[in-house]
N, C-alpha and C positions, 0 to 999 in steps of 0.2 A: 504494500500500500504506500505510496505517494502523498505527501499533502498539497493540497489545491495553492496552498499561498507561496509554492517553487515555481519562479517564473523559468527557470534553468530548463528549454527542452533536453539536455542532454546530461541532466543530473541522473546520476545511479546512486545516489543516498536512498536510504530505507528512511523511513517516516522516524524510528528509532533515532536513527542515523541523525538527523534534521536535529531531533528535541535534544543530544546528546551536547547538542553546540551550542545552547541556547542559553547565557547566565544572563545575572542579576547583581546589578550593583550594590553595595553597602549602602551608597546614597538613595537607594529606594527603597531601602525599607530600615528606616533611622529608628524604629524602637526597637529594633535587633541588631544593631550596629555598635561595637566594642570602641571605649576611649580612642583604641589607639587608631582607629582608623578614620574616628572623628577629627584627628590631630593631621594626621595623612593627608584627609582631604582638604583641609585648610589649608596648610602646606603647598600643594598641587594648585589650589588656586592661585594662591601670594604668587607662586614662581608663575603661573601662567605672565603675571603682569611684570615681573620682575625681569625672564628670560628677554621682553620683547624690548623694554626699555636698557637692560646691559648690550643688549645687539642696536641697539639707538645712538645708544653714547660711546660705543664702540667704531661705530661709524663715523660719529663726527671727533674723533680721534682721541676720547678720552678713554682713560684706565682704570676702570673700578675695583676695589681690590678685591670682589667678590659678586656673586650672580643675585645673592639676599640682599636686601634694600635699595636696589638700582631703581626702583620706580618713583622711591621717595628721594634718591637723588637728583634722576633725570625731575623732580616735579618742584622741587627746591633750593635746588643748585643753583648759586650764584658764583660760584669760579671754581677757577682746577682743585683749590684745597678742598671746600664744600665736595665736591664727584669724586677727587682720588683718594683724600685720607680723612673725612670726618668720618668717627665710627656712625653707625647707626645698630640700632638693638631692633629684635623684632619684633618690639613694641612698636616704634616709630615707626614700622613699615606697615603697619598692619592697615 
């Protein structure tokens, strides 16, 4: 048996086969989801914004000493010291 929602004419999965593939995020089902993955997923956000803005200021030729709080740098930064050496905690970047 095949399921109707395989647009693939040329899939040879079993129906089995299909539902074996199929997870479920932590973020979907939050009253069963452990500290630590609460932590994880914060995490994986901050850096979503953090990777884009270290590849921003890396462009226009600056040197952050690290990939955590480039967003609040790149959004605050008033000269090379502020981007290359003020620390920042991950309070401040949040």
């Amino acid at each position: 048996m095949h399921p109707e929602c395989c647009t693939n004419p040329d899939c040879t999965l079993t129906y089995r086969e299909h539902l074996i593939g199929f997870g479920v995020a932590a973020a979907a089902i939050p009253s069963r989801t452990k500290p630590d993955t609460l932590n994880t997923l914060v995490r994986e956000k901050r850096w979503e914004r953090d990777m884009q803005a270290y590849d921003n200021l890396r462009d226009q030729g600056y040197q952050p000493p690290q990939i955590d709080g480039s967003a609040l740098r790149e959004r605050e930064g008033q000269d090379i010291y502020d981007i290359e050496h003020r620390p920042v905690t991950i309070d401040d970047a949040s």
